[in-house]
PAKEPA-404729 format. One line per 8 residues: their letters; for each residue x, y, z of N, C-alpha, C. Coordinates in steps of 0.001 Angstrom, whole numbers, padded with zeros to 6 digits. Layout:
BEGIN
a = X/Y/Z/X/Y/Z/X/Y/Z  ...;
END
This chain:
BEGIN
xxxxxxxx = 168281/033876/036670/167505/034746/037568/168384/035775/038232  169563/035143/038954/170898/036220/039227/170589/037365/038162  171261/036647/036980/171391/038376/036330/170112/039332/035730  168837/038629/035922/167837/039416/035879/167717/040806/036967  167898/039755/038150/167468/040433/039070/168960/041401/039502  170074/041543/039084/171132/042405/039020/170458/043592/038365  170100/043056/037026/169606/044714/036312/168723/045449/037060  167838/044423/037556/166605/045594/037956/166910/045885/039457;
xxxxxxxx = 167704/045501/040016/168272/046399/041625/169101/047593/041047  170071/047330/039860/170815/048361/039222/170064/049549/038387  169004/049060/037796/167918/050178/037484/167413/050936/038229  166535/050286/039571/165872/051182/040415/166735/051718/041138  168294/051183/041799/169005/052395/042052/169345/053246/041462  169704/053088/040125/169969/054404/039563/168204/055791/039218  167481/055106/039465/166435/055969/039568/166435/056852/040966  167052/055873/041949/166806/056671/043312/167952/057305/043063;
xxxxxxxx = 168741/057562/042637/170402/058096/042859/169748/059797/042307  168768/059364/040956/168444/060687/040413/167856/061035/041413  166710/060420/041496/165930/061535/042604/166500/062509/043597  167936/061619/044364/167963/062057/045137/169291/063287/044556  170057/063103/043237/170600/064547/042349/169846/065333/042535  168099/065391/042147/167463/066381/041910/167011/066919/042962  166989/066695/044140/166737/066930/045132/168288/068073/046075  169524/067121/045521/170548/067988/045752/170689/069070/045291;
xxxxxxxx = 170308/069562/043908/169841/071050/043225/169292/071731/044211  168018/071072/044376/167409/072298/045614/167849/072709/046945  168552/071692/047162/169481/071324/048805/170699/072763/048275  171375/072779/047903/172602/073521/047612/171996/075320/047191  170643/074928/046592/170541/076638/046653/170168/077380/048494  169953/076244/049508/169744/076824/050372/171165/076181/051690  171895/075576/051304/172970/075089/052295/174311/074922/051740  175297/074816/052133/176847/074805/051242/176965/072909/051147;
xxxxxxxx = 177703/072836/049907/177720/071292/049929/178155/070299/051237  179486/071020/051072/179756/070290/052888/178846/070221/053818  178004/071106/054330/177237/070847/055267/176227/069638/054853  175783/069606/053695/174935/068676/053324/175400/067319/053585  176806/066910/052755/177874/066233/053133/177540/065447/054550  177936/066393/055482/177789/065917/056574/176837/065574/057350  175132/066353/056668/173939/066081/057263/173278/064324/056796  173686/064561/055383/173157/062983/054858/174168/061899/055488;
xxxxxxxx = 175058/062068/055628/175805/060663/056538/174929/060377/058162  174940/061636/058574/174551/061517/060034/172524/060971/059944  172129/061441/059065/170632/061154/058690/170925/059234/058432  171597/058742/057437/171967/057592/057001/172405/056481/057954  173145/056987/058896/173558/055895/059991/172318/055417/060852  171362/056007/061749/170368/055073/062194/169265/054590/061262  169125/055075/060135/168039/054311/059382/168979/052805/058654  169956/053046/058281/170778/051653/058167/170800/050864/059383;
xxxxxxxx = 171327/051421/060614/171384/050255/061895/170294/049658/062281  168938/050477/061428/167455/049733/062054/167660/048895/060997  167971/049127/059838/167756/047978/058559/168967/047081/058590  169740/047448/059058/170689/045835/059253/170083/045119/060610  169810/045461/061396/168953/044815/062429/167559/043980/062002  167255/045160/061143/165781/043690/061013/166338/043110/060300  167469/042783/059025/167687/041980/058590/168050/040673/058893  168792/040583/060548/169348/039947/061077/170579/040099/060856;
xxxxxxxx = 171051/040957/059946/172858/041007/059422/173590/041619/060160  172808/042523/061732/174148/043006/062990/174454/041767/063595  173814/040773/063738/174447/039645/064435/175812/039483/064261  176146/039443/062478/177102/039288/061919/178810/040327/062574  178224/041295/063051/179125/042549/063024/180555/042468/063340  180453/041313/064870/181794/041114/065268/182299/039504/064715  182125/038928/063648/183097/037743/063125/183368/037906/062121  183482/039180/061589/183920/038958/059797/185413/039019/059792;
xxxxxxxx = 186153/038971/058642/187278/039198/058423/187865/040435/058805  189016/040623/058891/189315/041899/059317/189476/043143/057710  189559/041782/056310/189910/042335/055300/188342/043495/055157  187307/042463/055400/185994/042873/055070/185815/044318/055725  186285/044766/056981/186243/045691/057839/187073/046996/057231  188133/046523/056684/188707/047563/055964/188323/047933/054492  187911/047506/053533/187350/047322/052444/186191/048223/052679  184957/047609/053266/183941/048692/053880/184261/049733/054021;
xxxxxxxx = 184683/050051/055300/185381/051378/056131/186136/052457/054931  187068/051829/054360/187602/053191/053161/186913/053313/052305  186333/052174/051578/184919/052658/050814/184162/053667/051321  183634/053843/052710/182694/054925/052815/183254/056202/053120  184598/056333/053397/184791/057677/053302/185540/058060/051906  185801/057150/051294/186232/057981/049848/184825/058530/049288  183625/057410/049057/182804/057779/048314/181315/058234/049443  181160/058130/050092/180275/059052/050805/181021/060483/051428;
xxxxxxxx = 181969/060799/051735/182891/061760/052179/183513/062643/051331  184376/062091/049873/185180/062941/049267/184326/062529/048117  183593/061827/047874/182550/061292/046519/181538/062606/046692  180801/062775/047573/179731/063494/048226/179737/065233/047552  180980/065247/048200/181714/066217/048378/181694/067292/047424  182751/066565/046466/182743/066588/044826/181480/066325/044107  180930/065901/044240/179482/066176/043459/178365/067452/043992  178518/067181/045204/177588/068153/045300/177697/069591/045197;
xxxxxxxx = 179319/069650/045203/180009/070926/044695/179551/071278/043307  179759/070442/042217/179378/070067/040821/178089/070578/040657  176973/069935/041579/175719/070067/041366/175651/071846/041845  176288/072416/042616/176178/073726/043159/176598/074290/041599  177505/074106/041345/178245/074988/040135/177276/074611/038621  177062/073368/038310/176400/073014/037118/175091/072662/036903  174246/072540/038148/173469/071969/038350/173136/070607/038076  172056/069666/038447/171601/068646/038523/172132/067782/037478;
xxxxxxxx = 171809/068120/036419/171744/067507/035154/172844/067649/034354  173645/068606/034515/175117/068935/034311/176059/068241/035061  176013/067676/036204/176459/067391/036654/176504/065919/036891  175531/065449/036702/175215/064008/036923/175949/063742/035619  175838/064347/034216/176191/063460/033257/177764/063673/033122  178428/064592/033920/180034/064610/034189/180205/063254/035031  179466/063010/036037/180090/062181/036894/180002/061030/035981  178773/060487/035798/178395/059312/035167/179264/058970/034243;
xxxxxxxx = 179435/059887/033143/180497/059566/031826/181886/058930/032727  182456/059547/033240/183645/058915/033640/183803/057966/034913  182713/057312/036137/182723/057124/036639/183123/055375/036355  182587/055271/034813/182552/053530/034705/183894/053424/033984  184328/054407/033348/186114/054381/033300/186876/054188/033750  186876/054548/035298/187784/054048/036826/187141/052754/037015  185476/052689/037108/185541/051347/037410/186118/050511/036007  186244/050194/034982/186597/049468/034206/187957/049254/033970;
xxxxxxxx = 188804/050541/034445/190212/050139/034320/190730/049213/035823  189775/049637/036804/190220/048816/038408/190290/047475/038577  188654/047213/037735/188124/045664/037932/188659/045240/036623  189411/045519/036108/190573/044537/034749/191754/044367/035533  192089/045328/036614/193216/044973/037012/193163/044053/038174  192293/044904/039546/191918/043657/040594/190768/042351/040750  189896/042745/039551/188979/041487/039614/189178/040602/038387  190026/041145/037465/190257/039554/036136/189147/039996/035229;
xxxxxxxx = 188643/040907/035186/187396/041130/034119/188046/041862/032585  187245/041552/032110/187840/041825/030429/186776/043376/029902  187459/043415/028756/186918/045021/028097/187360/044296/026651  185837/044717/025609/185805/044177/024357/185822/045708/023954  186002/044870/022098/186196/046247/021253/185064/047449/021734  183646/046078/021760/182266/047040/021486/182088/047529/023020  182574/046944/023946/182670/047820/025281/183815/049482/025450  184844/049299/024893/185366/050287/024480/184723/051103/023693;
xxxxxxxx = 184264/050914/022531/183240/051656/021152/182087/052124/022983  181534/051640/023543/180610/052189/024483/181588/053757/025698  183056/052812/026026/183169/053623/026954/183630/054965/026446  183779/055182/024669/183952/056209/024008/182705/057384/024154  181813/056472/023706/180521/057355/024106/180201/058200/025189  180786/057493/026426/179796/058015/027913/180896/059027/027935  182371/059056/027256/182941/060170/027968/183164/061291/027026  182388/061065/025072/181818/061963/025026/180941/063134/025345;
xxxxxxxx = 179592/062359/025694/178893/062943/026701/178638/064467/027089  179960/064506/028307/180119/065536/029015/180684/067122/027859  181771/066053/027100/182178/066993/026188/181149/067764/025147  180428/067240/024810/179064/067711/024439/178262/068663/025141  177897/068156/026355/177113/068874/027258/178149/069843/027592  179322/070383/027631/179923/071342/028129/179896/072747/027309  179532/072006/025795/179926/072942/025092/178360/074047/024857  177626/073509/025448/176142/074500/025751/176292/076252/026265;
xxxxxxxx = 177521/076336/026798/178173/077362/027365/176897/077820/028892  175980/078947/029035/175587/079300/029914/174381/078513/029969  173486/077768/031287/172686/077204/031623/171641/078315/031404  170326/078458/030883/169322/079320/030468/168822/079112/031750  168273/080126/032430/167309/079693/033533/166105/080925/032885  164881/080392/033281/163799/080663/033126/163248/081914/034298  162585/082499/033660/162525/084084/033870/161938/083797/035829  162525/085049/036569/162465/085071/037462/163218/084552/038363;
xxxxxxxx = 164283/083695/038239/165024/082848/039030/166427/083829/038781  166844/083360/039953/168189/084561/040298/169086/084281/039120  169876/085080/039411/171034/084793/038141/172533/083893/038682  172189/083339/040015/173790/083020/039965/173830/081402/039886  172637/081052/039210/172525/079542/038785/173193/079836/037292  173251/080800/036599/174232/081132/035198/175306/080330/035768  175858/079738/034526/177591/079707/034774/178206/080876/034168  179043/081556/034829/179982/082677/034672/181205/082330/034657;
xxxxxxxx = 182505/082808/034292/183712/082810/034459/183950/080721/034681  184846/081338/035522/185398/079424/035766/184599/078322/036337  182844/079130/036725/181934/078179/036872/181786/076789/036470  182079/076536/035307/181732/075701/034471/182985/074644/034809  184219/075231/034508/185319/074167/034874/185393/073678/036197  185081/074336/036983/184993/074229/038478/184364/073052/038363  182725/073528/037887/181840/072053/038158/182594/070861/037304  183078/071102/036118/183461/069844/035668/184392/068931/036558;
xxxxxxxx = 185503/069381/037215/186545/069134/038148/185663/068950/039303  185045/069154/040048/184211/068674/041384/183778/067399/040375  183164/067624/039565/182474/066401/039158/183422/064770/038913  184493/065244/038203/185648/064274/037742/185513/063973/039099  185878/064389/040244/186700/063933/041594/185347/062967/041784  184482/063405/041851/182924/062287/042111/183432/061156/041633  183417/061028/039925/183647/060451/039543/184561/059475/039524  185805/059618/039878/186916/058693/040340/186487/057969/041975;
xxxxxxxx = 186068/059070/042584/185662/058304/044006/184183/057309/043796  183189/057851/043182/182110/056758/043097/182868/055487/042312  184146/055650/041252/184186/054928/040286/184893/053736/041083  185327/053795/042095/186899/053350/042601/185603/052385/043816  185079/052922/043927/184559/052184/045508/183513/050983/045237  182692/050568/043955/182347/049509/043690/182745/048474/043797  184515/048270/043573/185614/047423/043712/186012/047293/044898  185877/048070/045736/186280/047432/047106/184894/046655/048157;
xxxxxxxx = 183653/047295/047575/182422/046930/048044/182681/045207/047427  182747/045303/046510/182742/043873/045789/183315/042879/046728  184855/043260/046419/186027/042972/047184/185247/042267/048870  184695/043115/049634/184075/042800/050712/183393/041752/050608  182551/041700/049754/181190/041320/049940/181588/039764/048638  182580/039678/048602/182965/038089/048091/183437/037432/049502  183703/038095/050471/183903/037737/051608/183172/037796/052315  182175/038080/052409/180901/038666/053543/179918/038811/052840;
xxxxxxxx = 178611/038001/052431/177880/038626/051260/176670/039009/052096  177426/040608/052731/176151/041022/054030/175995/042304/053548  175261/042857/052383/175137/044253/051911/175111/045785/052538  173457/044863/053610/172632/046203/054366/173958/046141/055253  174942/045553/055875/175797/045493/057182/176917/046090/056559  177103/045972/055214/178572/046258/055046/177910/048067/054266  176884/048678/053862/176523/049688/053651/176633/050514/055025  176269/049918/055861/176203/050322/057313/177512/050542/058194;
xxxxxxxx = 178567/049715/057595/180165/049758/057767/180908/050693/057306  180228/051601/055819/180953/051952/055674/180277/053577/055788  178844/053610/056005/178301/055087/056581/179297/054865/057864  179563/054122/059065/180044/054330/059949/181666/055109/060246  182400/054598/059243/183790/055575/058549/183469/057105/058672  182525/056950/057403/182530/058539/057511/181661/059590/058400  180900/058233/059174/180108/059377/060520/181095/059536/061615  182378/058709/061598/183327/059249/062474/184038/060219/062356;
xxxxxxxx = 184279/060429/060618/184982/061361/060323/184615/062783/060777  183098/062675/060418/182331/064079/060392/182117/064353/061908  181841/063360/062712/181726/063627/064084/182933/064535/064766  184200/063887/063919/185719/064420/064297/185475/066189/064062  185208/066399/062613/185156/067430/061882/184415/068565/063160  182845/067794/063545/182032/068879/064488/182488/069371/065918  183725/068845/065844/184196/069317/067294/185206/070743/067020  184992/070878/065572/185617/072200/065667/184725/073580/065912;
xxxxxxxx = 184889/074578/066573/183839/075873/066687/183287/075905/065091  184325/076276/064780/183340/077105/063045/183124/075673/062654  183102/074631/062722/182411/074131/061185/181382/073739/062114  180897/073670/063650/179690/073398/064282/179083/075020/064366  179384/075772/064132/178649/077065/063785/178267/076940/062889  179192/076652/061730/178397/076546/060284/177004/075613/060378  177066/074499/060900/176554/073545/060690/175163/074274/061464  174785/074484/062684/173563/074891/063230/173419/076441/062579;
xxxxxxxx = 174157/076630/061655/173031/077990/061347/172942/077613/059950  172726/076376/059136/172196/075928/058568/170172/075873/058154  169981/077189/057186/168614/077012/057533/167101/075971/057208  166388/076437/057926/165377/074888/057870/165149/073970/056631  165237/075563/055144/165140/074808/054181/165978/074160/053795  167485/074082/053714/168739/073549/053626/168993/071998/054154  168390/072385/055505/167971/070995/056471/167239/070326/055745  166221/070260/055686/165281/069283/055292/165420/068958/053463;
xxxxxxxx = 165899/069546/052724/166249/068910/051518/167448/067976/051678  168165/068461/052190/169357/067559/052632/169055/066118/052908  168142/066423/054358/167588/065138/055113/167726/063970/054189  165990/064689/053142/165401/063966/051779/166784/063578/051185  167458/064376/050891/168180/063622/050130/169054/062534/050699  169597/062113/052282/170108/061239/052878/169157/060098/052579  167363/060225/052832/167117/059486/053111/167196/058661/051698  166899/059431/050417/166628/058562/049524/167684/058274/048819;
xxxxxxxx = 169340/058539/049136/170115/058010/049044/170263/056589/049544  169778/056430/050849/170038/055364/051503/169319/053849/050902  168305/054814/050627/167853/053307/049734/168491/053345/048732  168557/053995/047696/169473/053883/046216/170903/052829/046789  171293/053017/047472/172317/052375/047920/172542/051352/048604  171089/051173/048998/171202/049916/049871/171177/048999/048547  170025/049707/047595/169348/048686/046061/170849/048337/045315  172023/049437/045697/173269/049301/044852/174329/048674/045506;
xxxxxxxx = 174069/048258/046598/174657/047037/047080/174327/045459/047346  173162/045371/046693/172452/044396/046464/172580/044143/045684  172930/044902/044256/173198/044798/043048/174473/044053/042953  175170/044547/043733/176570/043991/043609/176884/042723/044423  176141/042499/045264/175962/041336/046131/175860/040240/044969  175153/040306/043477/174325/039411/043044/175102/039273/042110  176313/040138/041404/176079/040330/040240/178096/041215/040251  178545/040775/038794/179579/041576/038770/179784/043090/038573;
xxxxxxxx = 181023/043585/039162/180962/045355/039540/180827/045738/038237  181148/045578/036976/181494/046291/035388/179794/046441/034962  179237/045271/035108/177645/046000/034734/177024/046508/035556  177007/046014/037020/176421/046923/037540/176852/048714/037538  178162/049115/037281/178003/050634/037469/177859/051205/035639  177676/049746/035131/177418/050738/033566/175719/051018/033472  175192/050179/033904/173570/049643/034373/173319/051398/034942  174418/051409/035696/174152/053244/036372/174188/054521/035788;
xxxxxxxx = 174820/054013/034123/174568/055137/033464/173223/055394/032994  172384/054588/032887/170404/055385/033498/170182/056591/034054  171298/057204/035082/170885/057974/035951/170741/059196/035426  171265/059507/034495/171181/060664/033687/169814/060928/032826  169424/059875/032431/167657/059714/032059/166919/060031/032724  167153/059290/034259/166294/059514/035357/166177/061132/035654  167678/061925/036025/167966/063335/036264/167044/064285/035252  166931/064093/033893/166160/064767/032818/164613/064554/033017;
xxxxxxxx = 164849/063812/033474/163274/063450/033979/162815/063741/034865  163547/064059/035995/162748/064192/037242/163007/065878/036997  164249/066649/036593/164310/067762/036511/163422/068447/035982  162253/067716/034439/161439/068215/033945/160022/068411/034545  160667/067374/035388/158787/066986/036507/159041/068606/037535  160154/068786/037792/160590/069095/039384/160678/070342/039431  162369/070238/038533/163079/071391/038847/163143/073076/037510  161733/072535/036859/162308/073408/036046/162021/075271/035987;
xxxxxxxx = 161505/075689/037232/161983/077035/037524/163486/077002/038307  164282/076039/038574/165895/076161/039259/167019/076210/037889  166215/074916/037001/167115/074786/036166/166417/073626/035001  167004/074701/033253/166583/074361/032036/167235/073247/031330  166524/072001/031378/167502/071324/030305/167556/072327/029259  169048/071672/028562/169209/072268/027363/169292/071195/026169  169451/072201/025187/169836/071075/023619/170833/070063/024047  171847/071222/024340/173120/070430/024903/173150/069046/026164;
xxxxxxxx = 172642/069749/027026/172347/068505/027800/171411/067408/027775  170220/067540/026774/169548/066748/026218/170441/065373/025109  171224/066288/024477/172106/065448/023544/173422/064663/024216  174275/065051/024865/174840/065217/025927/174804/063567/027049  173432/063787/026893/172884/062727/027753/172448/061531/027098  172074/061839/025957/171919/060716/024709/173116/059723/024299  174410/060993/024292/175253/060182/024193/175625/059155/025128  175566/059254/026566/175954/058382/027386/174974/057563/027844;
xxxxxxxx = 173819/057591/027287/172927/056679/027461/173467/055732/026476  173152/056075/025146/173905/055219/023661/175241/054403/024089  175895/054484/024616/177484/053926/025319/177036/053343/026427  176678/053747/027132/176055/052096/028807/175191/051339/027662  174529/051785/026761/173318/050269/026103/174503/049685/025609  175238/049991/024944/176284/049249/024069/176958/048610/025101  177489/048659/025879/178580/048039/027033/177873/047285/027515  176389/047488/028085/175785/046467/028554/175357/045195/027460;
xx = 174945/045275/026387/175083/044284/025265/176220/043341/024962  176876/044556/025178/178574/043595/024893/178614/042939/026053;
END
């Protein structure tokens, strides 16, 4: 029952993770990534402190280990802070669907080389034959050259000049930071198996950070002349991060880190999908990213089999 119920917390987060990609597309044509950055952490911290509260899991807050406290805590500012960061930069430069399948391809690479080294977990031929696939992928999807956008929509969703590498490199950095922080969540939570509290530990890292950040003039200028539409996609996207993440620490609560973040290469299905529902006067799937995405779907089924 454990590992049933691993897949399907690891499924429906990776459905919310898309939603809330496709939602970052629209967020970034009206706000700069950083600001977003910093709006979804600050959106994320009281809807977690109400949900570790009804859980009963703030009781917990002051007896855990001190290891558990640190584990949390750098987890959330690598990958909500410099994870964030880097993607949503990605998503500015490549859009949604370009971008998700950069991160994704390489994200279970960091995790697979981490958790062989700090958790004792193994990598088979046919898991390798998989992790070949997902980091095809991108290489595929890159080679599409300019994103087609559909008549009427501005032109600076084109990739031009170093557009394209840019997004790939924001994306890699996602990628190493989402890839890296499963393993320390783990790490925690073999010690503490308190999800919603330790999700809530580690939004708290990086709402200090950003709190630090707003005491400067310009980046609290930047931040309030942020306009309404910018705001409120953002919001959306904090909020429905927060569940994706609460579902992806539950996942890991139940279940080991190597399937759960291969389980996450879905998200790129999800992104094509919701982009076709959503986004498609912002941005055109292509051949390329259609195929692109096939490939790294084809490589998580295989890894997860193996």
């Amino acid at each position: 029952m454990g590992s049933g119920l691993n897949v399907l917390l690891a499924l429906l987060a990776a459905a919310g993770f898309a939603a809330a990609n496709v939602c970052t597309r629209r967020a970034t044509l009206w706000a700069p990534p950083v600001q977003g950055m910093r709006l979804t952490i600050m959106v994320a911290l009281p809807v977690l402190a109400l949900m570790a509260t009804a859980a009963g899991q703030m009781d917990e807050l002051g007896g855990l280990p001190w290891q558990v406290y640190v584990y949390f805590c750098v987890a959330g500012v690598i990958h909500f802070i410099c994870g964030r960061f880097g993607y949503y930069s990605s998503v500015q430069a490549l859009g949604a669907a370009r971008a998700t399948i950069v991160t994704t391809a390489f994200m279970p690479l960091t995790t697979i080389v981490i958790a062989m080294a700090v958790l004792d977990e193994s990598l088979s031929w046919l898991m390798g034959v998989g992790a070949l696939l997902v980091t095809l992928g991108p290489i595929v999807m890159a080679q599409g050259g300019q994103t087609e956008a559909p008549d009427g929509v501005a032109a600076d969703i084109r990739l031009k000049g170093g557009r394209l590498q840019r997004g790939i490199l924001f994306g890699l950095l996602a990628a190493v930071c989402w890839g890296s922080t499963p393993i320390l969540v783990k790490l925690a939570l073999q010690e503490a198996d308190l999800p919603i509290l330790g999700l809530f530990l580690s939004h708290v890292s990086a709402f200090v950070l950003v709190g630090l950040s707003l005491t400067l003039p310009e980046v609290r200028r930047g931040f309030s002349a942020m306009v309404p539409e910018g705001f409120r996609w953002y919001a959306l996207v904090g909020m429905v991060t927060v569940i994706a993440q609460w579902l992806n620490y539950q996942a890991l609560s139940v279940g080991d880190a190597i399937p759960v973040i291969l389980l996450l290469q879905s998200v790129p299905l999800f992104v094509i999908v919701f982009t076709v529902l959503l986004n498609r006067r912002v941005e055109r799937v292509t051949q390329h990213v259609l195929l692109g995405g096939v490939l790294v779907m084809a490589g998580a089924a295989i890894i997860v089999l193996a």
